[in-house]
GULUMDO-212115 format. One record per residue (C-alpha): x, y, z; residue number from 1. Coordinates in steps of 0.1 Angstrom, whole numbers, plus 5000, padded with zeros to 4 digits. Example, Ala and Ser with C-alpha at 12.3 -4.5 7.8 and 13.67 -1.06 7.14 Angstrom:
2
SITE, 5123, 4955, 5078, 1
SITE, 5137, 4989, 5071, 2
***
This chain:
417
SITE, 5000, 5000, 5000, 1
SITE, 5013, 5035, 4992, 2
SITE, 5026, 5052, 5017, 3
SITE, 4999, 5082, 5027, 4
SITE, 5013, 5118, 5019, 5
SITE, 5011, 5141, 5042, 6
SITE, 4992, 5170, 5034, 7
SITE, 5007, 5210, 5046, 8
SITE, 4974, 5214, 5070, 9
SITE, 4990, 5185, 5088, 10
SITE, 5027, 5193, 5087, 11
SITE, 5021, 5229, 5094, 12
SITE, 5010, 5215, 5135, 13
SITE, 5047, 5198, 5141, 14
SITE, 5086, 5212, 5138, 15
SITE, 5116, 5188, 5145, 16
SITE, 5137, 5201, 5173, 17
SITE, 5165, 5178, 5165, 18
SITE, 5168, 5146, 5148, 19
SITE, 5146, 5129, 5170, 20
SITE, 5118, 5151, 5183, 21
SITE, 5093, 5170, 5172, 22
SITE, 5068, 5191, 5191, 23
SITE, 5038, 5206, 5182, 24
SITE, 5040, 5237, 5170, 25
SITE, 5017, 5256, 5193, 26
SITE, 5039, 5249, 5220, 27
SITE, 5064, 5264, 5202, 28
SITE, 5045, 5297, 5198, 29
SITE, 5036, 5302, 5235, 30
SITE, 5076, 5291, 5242, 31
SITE, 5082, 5324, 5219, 32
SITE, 5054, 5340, 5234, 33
SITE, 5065, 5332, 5268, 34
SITE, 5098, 5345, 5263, 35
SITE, 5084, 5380, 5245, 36
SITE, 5066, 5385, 5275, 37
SITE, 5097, 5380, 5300, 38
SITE, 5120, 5403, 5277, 39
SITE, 5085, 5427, 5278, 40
SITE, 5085, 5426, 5315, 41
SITE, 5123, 5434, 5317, 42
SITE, 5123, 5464, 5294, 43
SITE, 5090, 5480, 5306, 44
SITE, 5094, 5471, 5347, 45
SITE, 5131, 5463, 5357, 46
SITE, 5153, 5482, 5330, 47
SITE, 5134, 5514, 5347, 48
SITE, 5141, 5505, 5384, 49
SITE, 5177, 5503, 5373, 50
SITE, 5180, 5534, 5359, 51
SITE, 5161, 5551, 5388, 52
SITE, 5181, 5531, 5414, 53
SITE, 5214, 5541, 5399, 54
SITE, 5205, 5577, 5393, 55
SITE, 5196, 5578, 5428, 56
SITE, 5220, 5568, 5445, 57
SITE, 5248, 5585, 5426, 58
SITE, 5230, 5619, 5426, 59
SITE, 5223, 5618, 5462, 60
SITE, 5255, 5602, 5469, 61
SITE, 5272, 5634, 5450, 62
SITE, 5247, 5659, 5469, 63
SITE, 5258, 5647, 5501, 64
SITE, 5293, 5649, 5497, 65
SITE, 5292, 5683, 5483, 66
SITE, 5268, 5703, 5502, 67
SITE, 5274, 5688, 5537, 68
SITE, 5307, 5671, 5537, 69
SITE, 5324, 5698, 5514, 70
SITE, 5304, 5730, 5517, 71
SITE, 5289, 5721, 5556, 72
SITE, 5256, 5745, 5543, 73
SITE, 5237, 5730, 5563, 74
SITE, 5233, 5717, 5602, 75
SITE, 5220, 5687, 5600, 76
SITE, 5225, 5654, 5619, 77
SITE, 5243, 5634, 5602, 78
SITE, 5212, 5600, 5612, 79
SITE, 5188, 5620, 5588, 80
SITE, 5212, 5623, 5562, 81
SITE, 5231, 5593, 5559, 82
SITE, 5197, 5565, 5574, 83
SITE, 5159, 5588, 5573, 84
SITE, 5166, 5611, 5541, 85
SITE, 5179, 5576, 5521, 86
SITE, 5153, 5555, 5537, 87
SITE, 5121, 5581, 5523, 88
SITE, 5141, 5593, 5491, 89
SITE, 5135, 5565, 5474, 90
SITE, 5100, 5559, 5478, 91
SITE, 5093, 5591, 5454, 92
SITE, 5105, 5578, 5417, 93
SITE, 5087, 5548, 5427, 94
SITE, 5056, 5560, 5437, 95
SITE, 5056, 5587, 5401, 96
SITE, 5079, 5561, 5375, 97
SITE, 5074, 5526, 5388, 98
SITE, 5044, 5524, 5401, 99
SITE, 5023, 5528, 5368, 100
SITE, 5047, 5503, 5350, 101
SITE, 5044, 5477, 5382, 102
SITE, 5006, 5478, 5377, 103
SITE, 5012, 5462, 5346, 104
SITE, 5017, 5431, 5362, 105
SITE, 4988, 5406, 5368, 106
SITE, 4991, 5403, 5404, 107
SITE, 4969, 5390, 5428, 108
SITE, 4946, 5415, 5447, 109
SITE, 4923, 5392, 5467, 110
SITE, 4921, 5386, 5505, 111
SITE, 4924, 5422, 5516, 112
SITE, 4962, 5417, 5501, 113
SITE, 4975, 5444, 5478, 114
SITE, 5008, 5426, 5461, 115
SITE, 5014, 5459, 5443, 116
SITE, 5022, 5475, 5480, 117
SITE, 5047, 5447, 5482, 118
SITE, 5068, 5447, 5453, 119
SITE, 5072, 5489, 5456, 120
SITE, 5082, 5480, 5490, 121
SITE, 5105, 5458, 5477, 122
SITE, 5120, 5482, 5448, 123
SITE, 5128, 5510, 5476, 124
SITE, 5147, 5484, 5498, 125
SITE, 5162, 5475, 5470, 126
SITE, 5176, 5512, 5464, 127
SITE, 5172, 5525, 5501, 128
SITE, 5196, 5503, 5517, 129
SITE, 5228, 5505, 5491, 130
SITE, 5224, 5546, 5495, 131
SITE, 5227, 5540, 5534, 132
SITE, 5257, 5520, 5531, 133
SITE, 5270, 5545, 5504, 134
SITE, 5269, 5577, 5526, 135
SITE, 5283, 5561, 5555, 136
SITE, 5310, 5550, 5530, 137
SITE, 5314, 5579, 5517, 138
SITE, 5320, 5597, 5554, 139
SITE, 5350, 5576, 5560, 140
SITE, 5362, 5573, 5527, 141
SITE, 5361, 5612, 5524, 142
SITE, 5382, 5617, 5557, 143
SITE, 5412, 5637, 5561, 144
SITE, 5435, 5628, 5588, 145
SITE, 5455, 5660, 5602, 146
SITE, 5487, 5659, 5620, 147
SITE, 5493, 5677, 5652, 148
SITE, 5520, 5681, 5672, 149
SITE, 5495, 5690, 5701, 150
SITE, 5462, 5696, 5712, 151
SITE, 5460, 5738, 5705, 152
SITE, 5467, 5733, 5668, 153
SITE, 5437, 5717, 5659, 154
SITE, 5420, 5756, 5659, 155
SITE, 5445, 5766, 5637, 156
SITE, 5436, 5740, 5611, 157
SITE, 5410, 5737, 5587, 158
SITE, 5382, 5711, 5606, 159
SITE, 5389, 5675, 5593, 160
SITE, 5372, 5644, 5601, 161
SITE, 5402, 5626, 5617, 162
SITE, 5433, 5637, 5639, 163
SITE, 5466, 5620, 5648, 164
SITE, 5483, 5637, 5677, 165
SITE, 5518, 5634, 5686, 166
SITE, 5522, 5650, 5721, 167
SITE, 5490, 5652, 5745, 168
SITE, 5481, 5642, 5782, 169
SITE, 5443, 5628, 5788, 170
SITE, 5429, 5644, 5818, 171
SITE, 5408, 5614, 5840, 172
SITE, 5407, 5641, 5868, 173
SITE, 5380, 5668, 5853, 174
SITE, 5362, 5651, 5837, 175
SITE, 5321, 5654, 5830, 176
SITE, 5298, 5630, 5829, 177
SITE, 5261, 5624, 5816, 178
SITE, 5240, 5597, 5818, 179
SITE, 5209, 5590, 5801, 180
SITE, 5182, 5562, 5795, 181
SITE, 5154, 5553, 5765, 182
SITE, 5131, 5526, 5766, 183
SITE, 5120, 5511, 5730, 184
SITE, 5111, 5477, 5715, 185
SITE, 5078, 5460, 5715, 186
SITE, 5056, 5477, 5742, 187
SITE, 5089, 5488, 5757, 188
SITE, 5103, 5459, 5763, 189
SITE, 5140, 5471, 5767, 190
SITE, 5157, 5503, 5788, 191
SITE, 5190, 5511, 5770, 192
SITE, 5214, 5528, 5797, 193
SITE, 5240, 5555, 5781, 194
SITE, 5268, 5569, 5802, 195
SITE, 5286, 5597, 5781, 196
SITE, 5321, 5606, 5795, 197
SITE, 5347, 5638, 5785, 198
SITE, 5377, 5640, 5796, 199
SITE, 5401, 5673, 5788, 200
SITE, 5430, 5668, 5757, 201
SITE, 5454, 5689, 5771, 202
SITE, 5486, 5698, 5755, 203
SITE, 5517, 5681, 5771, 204
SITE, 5552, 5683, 5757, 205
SITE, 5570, 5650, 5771, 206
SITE, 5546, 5624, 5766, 207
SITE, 5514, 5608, 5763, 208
SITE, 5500, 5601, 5795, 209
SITE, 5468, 5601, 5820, 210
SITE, 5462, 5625, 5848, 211
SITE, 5443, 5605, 5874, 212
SITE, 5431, 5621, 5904, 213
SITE, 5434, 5591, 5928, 214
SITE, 5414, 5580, 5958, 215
SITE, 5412, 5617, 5971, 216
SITE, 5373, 5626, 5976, 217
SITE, 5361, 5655, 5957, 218
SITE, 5367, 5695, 5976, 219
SITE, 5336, 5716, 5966, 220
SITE, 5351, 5751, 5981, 221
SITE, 5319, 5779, 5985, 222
SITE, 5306, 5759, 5954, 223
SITE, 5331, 5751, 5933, 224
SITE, 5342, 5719, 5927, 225
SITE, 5381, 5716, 5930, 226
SITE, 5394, 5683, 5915, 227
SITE, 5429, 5674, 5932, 228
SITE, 5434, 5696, 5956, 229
SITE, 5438, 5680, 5994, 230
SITE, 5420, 5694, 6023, 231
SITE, 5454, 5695, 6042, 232
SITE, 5463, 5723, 6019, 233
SITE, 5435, 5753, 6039, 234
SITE, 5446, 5766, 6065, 235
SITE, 5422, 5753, 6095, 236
SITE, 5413, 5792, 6105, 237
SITE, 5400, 5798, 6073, 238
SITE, 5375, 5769, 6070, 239
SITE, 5342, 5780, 6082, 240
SITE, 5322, 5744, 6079, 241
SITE, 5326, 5716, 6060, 242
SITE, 5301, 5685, 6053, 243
SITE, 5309, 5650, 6039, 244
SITE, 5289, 5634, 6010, 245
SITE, 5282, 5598, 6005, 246
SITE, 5300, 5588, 5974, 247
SITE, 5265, 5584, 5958, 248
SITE, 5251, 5618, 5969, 249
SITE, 5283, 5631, 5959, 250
SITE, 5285, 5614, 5928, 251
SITE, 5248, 5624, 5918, 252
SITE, 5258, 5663, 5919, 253
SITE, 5292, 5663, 5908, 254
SITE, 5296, 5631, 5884, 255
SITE, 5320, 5614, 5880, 256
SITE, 5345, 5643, 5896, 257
SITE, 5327, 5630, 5930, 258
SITE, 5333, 5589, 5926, 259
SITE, 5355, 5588, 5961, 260
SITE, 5327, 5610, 5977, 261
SITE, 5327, 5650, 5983, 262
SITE, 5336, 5673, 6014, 263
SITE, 5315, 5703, 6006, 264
SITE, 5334, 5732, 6025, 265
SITE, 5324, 5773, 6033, 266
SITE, 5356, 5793, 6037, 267
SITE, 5370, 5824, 6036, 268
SITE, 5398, 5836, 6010, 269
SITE, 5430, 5820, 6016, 270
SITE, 5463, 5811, 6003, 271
SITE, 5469, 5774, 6006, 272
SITE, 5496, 5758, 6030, 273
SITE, 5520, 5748, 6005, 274
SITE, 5531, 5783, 5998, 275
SITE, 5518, 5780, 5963, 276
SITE, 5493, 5811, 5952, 277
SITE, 5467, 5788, 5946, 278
SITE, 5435, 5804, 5965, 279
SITE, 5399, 5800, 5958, 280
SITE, 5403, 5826, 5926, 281
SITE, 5430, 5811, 5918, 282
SITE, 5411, 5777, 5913, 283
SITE, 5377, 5796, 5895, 284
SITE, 5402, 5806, 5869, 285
SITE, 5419, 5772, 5865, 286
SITE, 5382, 5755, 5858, 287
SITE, 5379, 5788, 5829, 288
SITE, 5411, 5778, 5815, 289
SITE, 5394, 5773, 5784, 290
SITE, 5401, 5732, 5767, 291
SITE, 5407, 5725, 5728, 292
SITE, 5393, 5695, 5730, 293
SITE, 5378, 5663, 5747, 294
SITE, 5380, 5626, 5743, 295
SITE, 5343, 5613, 5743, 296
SITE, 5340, 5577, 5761, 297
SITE, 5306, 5563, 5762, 298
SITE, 5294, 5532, 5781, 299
SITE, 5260, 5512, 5775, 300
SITE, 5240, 5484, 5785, 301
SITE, 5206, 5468, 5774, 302
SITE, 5183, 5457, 5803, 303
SITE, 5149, 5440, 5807, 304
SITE, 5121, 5472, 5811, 305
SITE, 5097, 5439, 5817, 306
SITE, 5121, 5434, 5851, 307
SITE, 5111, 5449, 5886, 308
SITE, 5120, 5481, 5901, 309
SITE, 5141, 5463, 5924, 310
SITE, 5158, 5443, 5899, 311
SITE, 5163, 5472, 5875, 312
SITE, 5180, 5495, 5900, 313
SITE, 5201, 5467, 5909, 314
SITE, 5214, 5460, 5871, 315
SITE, 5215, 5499, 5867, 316
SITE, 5243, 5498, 5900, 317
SITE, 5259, 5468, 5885, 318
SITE, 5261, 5490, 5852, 319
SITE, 5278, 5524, 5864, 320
SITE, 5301, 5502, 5884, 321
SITE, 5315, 5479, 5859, 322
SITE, 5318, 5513, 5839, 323
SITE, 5336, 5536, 5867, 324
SITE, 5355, 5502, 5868, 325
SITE, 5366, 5501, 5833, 326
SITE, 5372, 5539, 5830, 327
SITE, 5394, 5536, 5855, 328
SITE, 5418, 5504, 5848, 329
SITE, 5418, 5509, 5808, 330
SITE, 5443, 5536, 5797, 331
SITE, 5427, 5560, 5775, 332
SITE, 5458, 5576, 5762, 333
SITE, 5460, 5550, 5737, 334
SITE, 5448, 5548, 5708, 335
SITE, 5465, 5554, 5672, 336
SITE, 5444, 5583, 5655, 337
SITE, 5409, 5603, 5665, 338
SITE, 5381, 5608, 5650, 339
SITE, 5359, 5637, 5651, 340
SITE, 5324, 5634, 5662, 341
SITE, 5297, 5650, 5635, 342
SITE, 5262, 5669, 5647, 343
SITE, 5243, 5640, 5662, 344
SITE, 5224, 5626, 5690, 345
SITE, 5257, 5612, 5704, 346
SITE, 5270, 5648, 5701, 347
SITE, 5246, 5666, 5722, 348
SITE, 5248, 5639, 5754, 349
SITE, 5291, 5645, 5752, 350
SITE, 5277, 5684, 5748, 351
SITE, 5257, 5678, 5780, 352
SITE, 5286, 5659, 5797, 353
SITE, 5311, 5690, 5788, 354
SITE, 5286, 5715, 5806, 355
SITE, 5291, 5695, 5834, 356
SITE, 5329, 5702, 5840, 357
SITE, 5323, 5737, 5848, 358
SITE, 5348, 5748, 5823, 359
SITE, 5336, 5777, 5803, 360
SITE, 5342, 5792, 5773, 361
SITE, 5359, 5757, 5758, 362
SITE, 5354, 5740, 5726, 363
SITE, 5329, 5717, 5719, 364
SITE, 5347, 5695, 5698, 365
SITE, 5344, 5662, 5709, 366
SITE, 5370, 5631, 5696, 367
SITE, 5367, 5595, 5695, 368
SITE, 5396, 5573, 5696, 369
SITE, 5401, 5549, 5675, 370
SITE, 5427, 5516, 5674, 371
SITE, 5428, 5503, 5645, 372
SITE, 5449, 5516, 5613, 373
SITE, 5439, 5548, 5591, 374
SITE, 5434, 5525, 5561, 375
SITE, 5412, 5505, 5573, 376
SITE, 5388, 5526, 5589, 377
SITE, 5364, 5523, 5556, 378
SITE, 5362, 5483, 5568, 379
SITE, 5340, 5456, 5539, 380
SITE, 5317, 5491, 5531, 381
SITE, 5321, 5489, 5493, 382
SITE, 5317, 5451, 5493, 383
SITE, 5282, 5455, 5512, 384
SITE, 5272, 5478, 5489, 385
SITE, 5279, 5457, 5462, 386
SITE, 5262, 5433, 5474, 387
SITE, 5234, 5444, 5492, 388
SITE, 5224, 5462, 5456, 389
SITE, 5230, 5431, 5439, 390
SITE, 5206, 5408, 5460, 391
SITE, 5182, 5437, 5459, 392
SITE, 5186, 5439, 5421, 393
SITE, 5178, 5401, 5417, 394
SITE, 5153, 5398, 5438, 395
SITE, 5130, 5420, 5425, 396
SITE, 5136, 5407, 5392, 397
SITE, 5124, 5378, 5407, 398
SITE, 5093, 5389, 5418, 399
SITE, 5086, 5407, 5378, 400
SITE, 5095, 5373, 5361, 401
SITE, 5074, 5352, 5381, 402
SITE, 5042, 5376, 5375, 403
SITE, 5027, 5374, 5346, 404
SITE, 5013, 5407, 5324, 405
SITE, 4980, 5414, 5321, 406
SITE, 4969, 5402, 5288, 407
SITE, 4938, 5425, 5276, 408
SITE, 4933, 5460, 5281, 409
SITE, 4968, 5475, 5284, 410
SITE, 4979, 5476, 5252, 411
SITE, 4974, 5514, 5243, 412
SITE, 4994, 5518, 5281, 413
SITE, 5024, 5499, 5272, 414
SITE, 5025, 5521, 5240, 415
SITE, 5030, 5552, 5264, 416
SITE, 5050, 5537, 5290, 417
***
């Protein structure tokens, strides 16, 4: 029997894939359609997001380093600039350029749940969180270190973000303290404990050293405190009364000046026993002495707000000890460079601290020490923002390739967009 020819009509439903299969050839259209659609969904939806993400954070990134860093127009703590500002920025070419182009997608709306919410949410994470990492990159990165031979240069300078000095003494003695507590968490849960120390940078031309002020208890003279001096040293005559604190009275009204307790004493004027011209003037004007700079040391702990009073003050205690403790066995003189602290919360407790020393008219500048090397004080920054754009980046794609477009009714509005 002849073989039966196959008519076009019938061929025209099969196409050989290779030598040994053949598929039918409407599977072969939706394949191509399939993959139209996913190149569609790219160039409409995700080529967009790229372009707004990288215009983003480069022209915010270039903003910020030229107005604040550079210029310093602007006052503004540095949390809102480099965390809040990046965090809301983002949600604005979403909301006007995405947004339309992410309704495109056939998502589903049912159940109260809005997926369109989601994948915007998603988009400004995806941007949000590399321009974060970028500006605090770009803070450190940006950094000048300045060498001083001392302390009183660092007016004479043009204000850098880091400092190495190479003759200074750190004074333990005058320092000012401030504490401070926040509760936050779920129905807050947790009491965060600060303690915000400053001690003086003076200028010292042998060495680098600490100036403790031993075990001697605090002299408050007519109302001024005066750090070092020995009670021996007033002529007996000349006292008038004198009253002993507790070292937790003491150390209430005078901080951390007071942590061996206080002898609060009324006298008259007097020159003290040593023969030195040291008098009650004398030691006003020494607290004056105006100071270039302070080394900013801050202490905190995390505790239960759930706990009971009793439990709490006890676990406060045990804090402010184990701090006084440390403050006073670690030598704070070393460390290999300093950074400068910019206008933030931080700032205003040290600000609050400094008031506290009763030394007018000095600076506000306020330095952190720092112990590891000048190079590598920018850390894995630029590989986290690498790859926290990256996973962003492909996630989202994600999410647009596994949606599918909505069929009808959007053809004149893919036109446009």
């Amino acid at each position: 029997m002849e073989e039966e020819q196959l008519k076009p009509s019938t061929f025209a439903h099969f196409y050989r894939l290779d030598g040994r299969t053949e598929k039918p050839y409407t599977n072969y259209l939706q394949e191509i359609e399939s993959m139209n659609k996913q190149t569609e969904k790219i160039r409409l939806i995700y080529v967009p997001f790229l372009i707004i993400a990288i215009t983003l954070i480069g022209s915010y990134t270039f903003l910020n380093w030229q107005l604040m860093i550079k210029m310093q127009l602007f006052p503004i703590k540095e949390v809102i600039i480099n965390s809040i500002v990046p965090f809301i920025l983002p949600w604005l070419p979403v909301l006007i350029f995405l947004r339309p182009r992410i309704k495109l997608l056939n998502l589903d709306t049912t159940k109260n749940r809005d997926l369109y919410i989601v994948y915007q949410f998603i988009a400004v994470l995806a941007i949000g969180i590399p321009t974060i990492i970028t500006q605090d990159y770009l803070y450190t990165a940006t950094g000048k270190l300045t060498e001083l031979d001392n302390i009183s240069e660092i007016s004479k300078h043009k204000e850098t973000k880091y400092y190495r000095l190479k003759k200074y003494s750190i004074d333990k003695k005058n320092i000012g303290i401030y504490n401070e507590s926040q509760v936050s968490g779920k129905s807050n849960q947790d009491l965060y404990i600060s303690s915000y120390r400053v001690c003086p940078i003076l200028e010292d031309t042998t060495s680098n050293k600490e100036l403790n002020n031993g075990q001697k208890p605090l002299l408050v003279i007519n109302g001024k405190p005066c750090p070092g001096m020995d009670i021996s040293e007033i002529p007996k005559e000349k006292i008038i009364s004198a009253t002993k604190l507790a070292v937790f009275t003491a150390f209430e009204q005078y901080g951390e000046l007071a942590k061996n307790g206080a002898i609060v004493i009324t006298a008259k004027e007097f020159v003290t026993n040593t023969n030195t011209n040291t008098t009650v003037e004398n030691i006003d004007s020494i607290l004056r002495t105006p100071v270039k700079a302070w080394l900013g040391i801050e202490y905190k702990e995390k505790i239960n707000n759930r706990l009971s009073e009793v439990d709490k003050d006890r676990l406060i205690k045990v804090f402010f000890e184990n701090s006084q403790r440390d403050f006073q066995t670690q030598n704070q003189s070393k460390f290999i460079y300093l950074k400068r602290l910019g206008y933030s919360d931080e700032l205003d407790c040290y600000k609050d601290a400094i008031r506290r020393t009763y030394r007018l008219n000095s600076s506000e500048t306020v330095l952190i020490s720092v112990n590891e090397s000048f190079e590598s004080r920018n850390g894995n920054k630029l590989a986290w923002i690498l790859s926290s754009f990256a996973i962003g980046g492909i996630l989202f794609l994600l999410m647009i390739l596994g949606a599918k477009l909505k069929c009808t009714g959007n053809e004149e509005e893919m036109t446009s967009l």
